[in-house]
Every structure is written in structure tokens, then in C-alpha cells.
LUMTOR-879533 format. One record per residue (C-alpha): residue number from 1; residue in three letters; x, y, z. Coordinates in Angstrom, 1 decimal, padded with zeros to 4 digits. Layout:
residues N
<rec><k>NUM</k><r>ALA</r><u>X</u><v>Y</v><w>Z</w></rec>
...
***
This chain:
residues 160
<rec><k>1</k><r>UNK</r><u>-039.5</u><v>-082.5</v><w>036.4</w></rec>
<rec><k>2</k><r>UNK</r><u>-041.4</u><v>-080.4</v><w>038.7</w></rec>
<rec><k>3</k><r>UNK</r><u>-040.8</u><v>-075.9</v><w>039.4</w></rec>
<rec><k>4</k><r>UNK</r><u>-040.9</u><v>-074.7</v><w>041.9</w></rec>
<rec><k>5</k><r>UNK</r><u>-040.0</u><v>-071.9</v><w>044.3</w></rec>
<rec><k>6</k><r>UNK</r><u>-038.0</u><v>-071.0</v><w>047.5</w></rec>
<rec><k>7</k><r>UNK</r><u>-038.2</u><v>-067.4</v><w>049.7</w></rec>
<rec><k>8</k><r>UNK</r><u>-035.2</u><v>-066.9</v><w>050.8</w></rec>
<rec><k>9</k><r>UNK</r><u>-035.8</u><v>-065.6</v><w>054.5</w></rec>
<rec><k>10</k><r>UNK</r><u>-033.7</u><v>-062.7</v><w>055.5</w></rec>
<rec><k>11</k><r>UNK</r><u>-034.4</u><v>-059.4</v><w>057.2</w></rec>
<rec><k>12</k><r>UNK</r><u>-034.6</u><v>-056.6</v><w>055.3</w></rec>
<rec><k>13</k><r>UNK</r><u>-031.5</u><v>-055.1</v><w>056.2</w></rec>
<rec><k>14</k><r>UNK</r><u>-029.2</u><v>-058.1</v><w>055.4</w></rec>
<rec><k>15</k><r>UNK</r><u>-027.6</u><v>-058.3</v><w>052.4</w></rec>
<rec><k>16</k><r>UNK</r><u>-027.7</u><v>-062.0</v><w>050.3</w></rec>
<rec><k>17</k><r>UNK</r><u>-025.1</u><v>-063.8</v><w>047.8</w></rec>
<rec><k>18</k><r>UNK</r><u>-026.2</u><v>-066.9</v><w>046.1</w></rec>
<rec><k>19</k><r>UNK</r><u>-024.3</u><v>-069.5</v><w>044.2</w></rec>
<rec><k>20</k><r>UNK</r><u>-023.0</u><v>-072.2</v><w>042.3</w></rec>
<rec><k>21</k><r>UNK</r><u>-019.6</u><v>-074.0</v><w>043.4</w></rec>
<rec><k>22</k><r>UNK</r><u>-018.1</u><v>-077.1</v><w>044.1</w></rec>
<rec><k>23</k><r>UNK</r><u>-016.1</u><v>-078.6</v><w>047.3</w></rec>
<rec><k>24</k><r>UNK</r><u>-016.1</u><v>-080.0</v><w>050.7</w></rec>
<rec><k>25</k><r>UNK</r><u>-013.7</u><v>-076.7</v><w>051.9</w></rec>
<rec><k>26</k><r>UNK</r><u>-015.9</u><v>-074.1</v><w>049.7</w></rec>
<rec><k>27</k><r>UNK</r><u>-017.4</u><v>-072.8</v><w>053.3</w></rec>
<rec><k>28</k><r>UNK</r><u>-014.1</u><v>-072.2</v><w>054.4</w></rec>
<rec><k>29</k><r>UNK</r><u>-012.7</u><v>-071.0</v><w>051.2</w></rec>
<rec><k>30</k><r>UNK</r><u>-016.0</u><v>-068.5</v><w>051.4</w></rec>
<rec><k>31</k><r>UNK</r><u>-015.3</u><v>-067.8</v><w>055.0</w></rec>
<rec><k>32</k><r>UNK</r><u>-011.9</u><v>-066.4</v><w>054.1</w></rec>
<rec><k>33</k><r>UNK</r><u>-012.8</u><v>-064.4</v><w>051.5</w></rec>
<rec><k>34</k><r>UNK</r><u>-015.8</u><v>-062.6</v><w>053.3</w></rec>
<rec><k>35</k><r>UNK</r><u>-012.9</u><v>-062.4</v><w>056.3</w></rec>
<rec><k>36</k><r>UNK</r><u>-010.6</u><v>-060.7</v><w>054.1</w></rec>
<rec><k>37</k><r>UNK</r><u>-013.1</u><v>-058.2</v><w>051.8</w></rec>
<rec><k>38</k><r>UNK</r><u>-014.6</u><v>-056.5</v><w>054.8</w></rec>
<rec><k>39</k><r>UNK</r><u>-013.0</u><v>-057.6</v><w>058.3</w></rec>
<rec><k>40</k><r>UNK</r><u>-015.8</u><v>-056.0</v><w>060.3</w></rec>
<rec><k>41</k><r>UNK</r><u>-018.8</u><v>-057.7</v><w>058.0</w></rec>
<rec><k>42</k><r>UNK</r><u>-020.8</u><v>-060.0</v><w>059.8</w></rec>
<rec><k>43</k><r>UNK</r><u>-021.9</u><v>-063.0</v><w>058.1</w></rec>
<rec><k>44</k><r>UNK</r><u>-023.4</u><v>-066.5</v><w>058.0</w></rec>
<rec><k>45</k><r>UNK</r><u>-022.6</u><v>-069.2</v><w>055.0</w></rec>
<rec><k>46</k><r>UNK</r><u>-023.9</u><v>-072.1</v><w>054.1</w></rec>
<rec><k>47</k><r>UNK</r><u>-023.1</u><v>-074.9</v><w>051.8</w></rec>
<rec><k>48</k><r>UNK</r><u>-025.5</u><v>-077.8</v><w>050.2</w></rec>
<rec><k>49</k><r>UNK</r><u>-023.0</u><v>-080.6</v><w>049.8</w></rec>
<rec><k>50</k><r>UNK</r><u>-024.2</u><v>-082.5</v><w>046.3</w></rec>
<rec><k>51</k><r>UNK</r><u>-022.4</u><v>-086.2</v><w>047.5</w></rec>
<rec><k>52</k><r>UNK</r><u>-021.2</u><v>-088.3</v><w>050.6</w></rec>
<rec><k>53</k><r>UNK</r><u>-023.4</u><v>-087.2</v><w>053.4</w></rec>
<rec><k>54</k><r>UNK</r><u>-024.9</u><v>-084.3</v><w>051.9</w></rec>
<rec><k>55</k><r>UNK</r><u>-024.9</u><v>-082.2</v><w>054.3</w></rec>
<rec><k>56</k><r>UNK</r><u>-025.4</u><v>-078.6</v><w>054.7</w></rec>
<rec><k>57</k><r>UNK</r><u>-022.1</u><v>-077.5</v><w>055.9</w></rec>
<rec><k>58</k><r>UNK</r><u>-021.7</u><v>-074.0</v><w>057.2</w></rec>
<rec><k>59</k><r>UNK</r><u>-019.2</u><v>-071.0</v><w>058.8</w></rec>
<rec><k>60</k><r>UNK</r><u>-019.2</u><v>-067.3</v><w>060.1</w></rec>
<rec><k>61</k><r>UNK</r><u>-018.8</u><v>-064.7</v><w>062.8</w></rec>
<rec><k>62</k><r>UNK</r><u>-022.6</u><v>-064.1</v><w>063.8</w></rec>
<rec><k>63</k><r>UNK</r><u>-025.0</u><v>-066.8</v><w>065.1</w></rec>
<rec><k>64</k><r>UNK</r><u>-028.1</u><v>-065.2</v><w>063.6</w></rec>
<rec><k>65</k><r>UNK</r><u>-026.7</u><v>-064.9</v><w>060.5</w></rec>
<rec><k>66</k><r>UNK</r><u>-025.2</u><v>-068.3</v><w>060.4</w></rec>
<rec><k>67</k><r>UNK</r><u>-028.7</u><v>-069.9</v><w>061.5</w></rec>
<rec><k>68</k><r>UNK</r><u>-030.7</u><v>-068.4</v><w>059.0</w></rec>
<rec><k>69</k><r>UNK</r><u>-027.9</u><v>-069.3</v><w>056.4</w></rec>
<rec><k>70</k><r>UNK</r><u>-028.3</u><v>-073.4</v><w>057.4</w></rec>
<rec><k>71</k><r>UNK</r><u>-032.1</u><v>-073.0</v><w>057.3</w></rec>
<rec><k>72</k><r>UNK</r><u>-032.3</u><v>-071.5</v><w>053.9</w></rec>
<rec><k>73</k><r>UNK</r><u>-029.1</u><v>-074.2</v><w>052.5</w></rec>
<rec><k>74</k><r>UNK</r><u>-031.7</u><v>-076.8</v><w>053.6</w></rec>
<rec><k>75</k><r>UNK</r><u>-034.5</u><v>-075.7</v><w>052.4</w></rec>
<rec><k>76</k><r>UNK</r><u>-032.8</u><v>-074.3</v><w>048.8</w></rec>
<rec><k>77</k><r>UNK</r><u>-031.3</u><v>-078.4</v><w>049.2</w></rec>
<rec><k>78</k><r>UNK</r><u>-029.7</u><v>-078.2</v><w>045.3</w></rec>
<rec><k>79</k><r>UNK</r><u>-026.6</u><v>-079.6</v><w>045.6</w></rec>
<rec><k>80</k><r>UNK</r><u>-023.4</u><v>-077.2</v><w>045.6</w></rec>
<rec><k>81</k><r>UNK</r><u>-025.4</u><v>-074.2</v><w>046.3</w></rec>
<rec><k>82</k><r>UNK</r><u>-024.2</u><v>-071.7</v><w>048.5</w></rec>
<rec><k>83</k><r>UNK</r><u>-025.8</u><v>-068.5</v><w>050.5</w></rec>
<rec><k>84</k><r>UNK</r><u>-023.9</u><v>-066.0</v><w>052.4</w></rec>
<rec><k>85</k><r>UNK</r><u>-025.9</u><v>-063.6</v><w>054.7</w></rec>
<rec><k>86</k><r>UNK</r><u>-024.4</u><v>-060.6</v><w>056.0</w></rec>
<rec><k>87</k><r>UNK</r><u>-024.1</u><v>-056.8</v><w>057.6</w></rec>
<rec><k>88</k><r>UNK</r><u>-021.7</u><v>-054.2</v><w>057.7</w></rec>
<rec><k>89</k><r>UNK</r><u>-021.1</u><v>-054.4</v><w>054.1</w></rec>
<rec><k>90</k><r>UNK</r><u>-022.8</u><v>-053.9</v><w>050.1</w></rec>
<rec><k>91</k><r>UNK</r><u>-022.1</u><v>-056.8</v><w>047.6</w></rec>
<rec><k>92</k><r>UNK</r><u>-019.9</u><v>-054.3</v><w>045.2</w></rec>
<rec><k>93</k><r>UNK</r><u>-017.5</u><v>-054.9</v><w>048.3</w></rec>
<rec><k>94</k><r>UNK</r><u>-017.5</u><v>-058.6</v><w>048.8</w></rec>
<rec><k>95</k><r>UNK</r><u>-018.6</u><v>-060.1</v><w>045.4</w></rec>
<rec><k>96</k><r>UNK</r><u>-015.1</u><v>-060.3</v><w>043.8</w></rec>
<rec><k>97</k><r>UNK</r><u>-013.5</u><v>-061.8</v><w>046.5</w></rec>
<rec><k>98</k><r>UNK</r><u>-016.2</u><v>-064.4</v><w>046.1</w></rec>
<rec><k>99</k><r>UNK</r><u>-016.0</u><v>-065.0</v><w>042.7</w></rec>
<rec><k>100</k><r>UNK</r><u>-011.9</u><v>-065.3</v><w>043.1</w></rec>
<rec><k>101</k><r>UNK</r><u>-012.5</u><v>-068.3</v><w>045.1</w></rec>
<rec><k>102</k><r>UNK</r><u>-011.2</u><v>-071.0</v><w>042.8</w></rec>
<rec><k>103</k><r>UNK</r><u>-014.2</u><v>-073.2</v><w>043.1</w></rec>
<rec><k>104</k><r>UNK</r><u>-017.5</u><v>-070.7</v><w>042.7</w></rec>
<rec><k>105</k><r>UNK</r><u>-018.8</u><v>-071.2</v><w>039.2</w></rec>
<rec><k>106</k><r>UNK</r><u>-021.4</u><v>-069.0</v><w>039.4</w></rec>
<rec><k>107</k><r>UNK</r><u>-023.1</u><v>-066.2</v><w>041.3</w></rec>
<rec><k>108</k><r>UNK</r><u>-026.8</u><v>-066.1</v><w>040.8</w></rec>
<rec><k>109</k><r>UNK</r><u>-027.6</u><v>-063.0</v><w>042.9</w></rec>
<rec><k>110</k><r>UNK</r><u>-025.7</u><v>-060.7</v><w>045.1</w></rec>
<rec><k>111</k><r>UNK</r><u>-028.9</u><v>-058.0</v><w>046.9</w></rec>
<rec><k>112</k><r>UNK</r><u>-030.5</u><v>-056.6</v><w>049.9</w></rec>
<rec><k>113</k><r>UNK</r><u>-034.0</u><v>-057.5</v><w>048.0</w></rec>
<rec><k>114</k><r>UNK</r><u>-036.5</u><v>-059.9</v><w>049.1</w></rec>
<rec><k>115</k><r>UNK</r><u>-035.4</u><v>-063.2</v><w>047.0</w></rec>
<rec><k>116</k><r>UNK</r><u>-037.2</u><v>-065.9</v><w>045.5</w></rec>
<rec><k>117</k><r>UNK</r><u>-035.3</u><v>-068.6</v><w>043.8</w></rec>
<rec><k>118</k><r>UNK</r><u>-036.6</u><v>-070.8</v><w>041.6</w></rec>
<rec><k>119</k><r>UNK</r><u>-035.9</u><v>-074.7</v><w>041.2</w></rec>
<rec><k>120</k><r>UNK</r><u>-036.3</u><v>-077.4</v><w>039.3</w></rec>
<rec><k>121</k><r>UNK</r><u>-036.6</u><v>-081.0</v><w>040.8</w></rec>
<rec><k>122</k><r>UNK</r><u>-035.5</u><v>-084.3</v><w>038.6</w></rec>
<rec><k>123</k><r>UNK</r><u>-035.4</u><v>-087.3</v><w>039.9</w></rec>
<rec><k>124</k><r>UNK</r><u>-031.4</u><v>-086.8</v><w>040.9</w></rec>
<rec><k>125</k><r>UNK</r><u>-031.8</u><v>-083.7</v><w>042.6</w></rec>
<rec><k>126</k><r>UNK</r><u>-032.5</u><v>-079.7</v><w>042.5</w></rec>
<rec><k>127</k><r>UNK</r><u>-031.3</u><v>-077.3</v><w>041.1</w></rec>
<rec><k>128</k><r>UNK</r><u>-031.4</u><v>-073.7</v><w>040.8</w></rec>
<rec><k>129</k><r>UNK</r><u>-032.5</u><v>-072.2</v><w>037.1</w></rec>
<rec><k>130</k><r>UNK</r><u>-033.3</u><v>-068.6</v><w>038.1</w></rec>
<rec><k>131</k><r>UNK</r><u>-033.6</u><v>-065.9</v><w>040.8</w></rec>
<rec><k>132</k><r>UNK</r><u>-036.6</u><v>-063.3</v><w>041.3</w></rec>
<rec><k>133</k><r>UNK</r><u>-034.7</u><v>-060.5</v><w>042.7</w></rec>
<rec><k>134</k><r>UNK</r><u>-036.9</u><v>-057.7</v><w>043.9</w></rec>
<rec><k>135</k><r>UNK</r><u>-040.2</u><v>-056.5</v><w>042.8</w></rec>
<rec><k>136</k><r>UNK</r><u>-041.3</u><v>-055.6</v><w>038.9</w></rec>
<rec><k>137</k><r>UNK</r><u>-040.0</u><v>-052.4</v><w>037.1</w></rec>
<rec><k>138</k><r>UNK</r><u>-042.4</u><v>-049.9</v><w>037.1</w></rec>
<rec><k>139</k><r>UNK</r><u>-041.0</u><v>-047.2</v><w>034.9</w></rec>
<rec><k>140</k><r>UNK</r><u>-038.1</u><v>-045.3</v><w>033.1</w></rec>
<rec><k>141</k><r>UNK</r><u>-036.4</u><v>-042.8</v><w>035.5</w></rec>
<rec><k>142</k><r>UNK</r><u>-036.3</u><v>-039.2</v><w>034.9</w></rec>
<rec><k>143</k><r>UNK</r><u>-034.1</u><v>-036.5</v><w>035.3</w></rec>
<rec><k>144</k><r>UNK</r><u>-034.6</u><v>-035.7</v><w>039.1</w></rec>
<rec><k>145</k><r>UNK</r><u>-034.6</u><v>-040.0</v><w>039.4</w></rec>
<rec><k>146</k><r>UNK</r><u>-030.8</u><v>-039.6</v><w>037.5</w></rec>
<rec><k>147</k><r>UNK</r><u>-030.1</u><v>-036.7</v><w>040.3</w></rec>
<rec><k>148</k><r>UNK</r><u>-031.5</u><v>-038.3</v><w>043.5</w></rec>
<rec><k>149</k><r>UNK</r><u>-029.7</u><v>-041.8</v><w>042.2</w></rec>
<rec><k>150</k><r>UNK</r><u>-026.0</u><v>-039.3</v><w>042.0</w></rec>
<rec><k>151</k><r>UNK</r><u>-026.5</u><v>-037.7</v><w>045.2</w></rec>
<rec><k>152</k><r>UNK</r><u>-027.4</u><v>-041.5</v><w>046.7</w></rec>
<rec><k>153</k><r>UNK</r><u>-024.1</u><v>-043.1</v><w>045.3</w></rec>
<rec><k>154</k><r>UNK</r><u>-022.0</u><v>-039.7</v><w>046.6</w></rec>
<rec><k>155</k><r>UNK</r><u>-023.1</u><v>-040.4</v><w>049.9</w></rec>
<rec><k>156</k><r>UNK</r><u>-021.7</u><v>-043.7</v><w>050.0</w></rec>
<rec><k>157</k><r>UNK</r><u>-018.9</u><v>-042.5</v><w>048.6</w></rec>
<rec><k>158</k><r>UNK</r><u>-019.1</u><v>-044.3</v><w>045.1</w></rec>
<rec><k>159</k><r>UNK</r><u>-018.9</u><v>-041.2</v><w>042.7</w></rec>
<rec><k>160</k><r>UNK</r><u>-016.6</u><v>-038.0</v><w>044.1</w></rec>
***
């Protein structure tokens, strides 16, 4: 078995969901729920098929989005992984309607950080066995921290 690992490419301002799920119409099924979350998102997916042809197969609303999508499906390549790329909208406002779709079985990240994933390769296939999602802690927070962090989620109207 060889590790290894993957960048995801993204710019910095797009936001990033990665899973685990398991069907030829899960691109659609994703499509739909992104669709119906946040109408005005803008988004790419992309879906490693694990069988058949294996193909990456892919949907959305924005080319850019839906291009970088397929090029990071392909070169993730673990079978029934999926990547949805979008604007106009935080995970906390998509991610249940992603994990509501009948065939995800897992959600390994959902950020606006730089991504790394890490894979395993067997003689069967990949897979993905972890996500580097950011940059290393660096400390505790301290009371101004725990104010500037209150003011932040009041802004985006989180906390009243």
C-alpha cells in the first residue's frame, strides 16, 4: 500500500465539500440538494464512479466551478468520492441538505481552507483516509479572540 497526498485546487474564496457516497445519480441527487439549500449558490460537483466505466461524472450552474470540480475528481480518482465547489454560500448552509441525500455516507470536510487530502493506494484502488484542513493551531484564544470571534458570527447574522 502506498500514502500519499492530493491539493485540492480551489481559489481562496470558494468554499469545498468532500465525500463518501455511492451511485450513478449521486451528481444529480447532489445537484438538487445544492439547487434547493441556496438557489443563488454557484457550484461545480464531481463524482469518481468506483465500477463500469469509471468515470468522473459531474453537474452545476458555473463552468469554472464545474471544471475545477472534474479536474480535482480525477486527480482525487478513489472511487465514490465526491467534491462540490461553490460561492454565494458557507457549508453550515448547504451541508445538511448534503448529508440528507440518501446515498452520501460520509462527509470528510466541508471549508474555505486550502485542502490536502490524503490517500491510500492498494492494488484495487484509492481511497481517501484523512483530510488536512487548514494550517496548524497555534494557540488558545483569549478573551478579546472570544469578542472579535462574537462580533464576526453577528455580522453574518449567526448569533442575534
Amino acid at each position: 500500500m502506498e500514502i500519499s497526498s492530493y491539493e485540492i485546487y480551489k481559489k481562496d474564496e470558494w468554499q469545498c465539500i468532500i465525500g463518501h457516497a455511492g451511485f450513478i445519480k449521486t451528481a444529480e441527487d447532489l445537484y438538487g440538494a445544492m439547487a434547493s439549500a441556496v438557489p443563488s449558490a454557484k457550484f461545480g460537483i464531481a463524482f469518481v464512479e468506483a465500477s463500469g466505466e469509471r468515470l468522473v461524472r459531474y453537474e452545476g450552474n458555473e463552468t469554472e466551478l464545474i471544471e475545477a470540480a472534474k479536474k480535482n475528481a480525477l486527480g482525487i480518482a478513489a472511487g465514490h468520492t465526491f467534491i462540490i465547489l461553490f460561492t454565494g454560500a458557507f457549508p453550515i448552509n448547504v451541508v445538511k441538505a448534503i448529508r440528507d441525500v440518501p446515498e452520501v455516507s460520509e462527509i470528510f470536510c466541508a471549508t474555505a481552507n486550502k485542502l490536502q487530502l490524503i490517500i491510500a493506494t492498494t492494488e484495487l484502488g484509492k481511497a481517501v483516509i484523512g483530510v488536512v484542513d487548514g494550517e496548524t493551531a497555534l494557540g488558545v484564544e483569549d478573551e478579546a479572540h472570544i469578542a472579535q470571534r462574537r462580533e464576526l458570527l453577528k455580522k453574518f447574522g449567526y448569533k442575534p
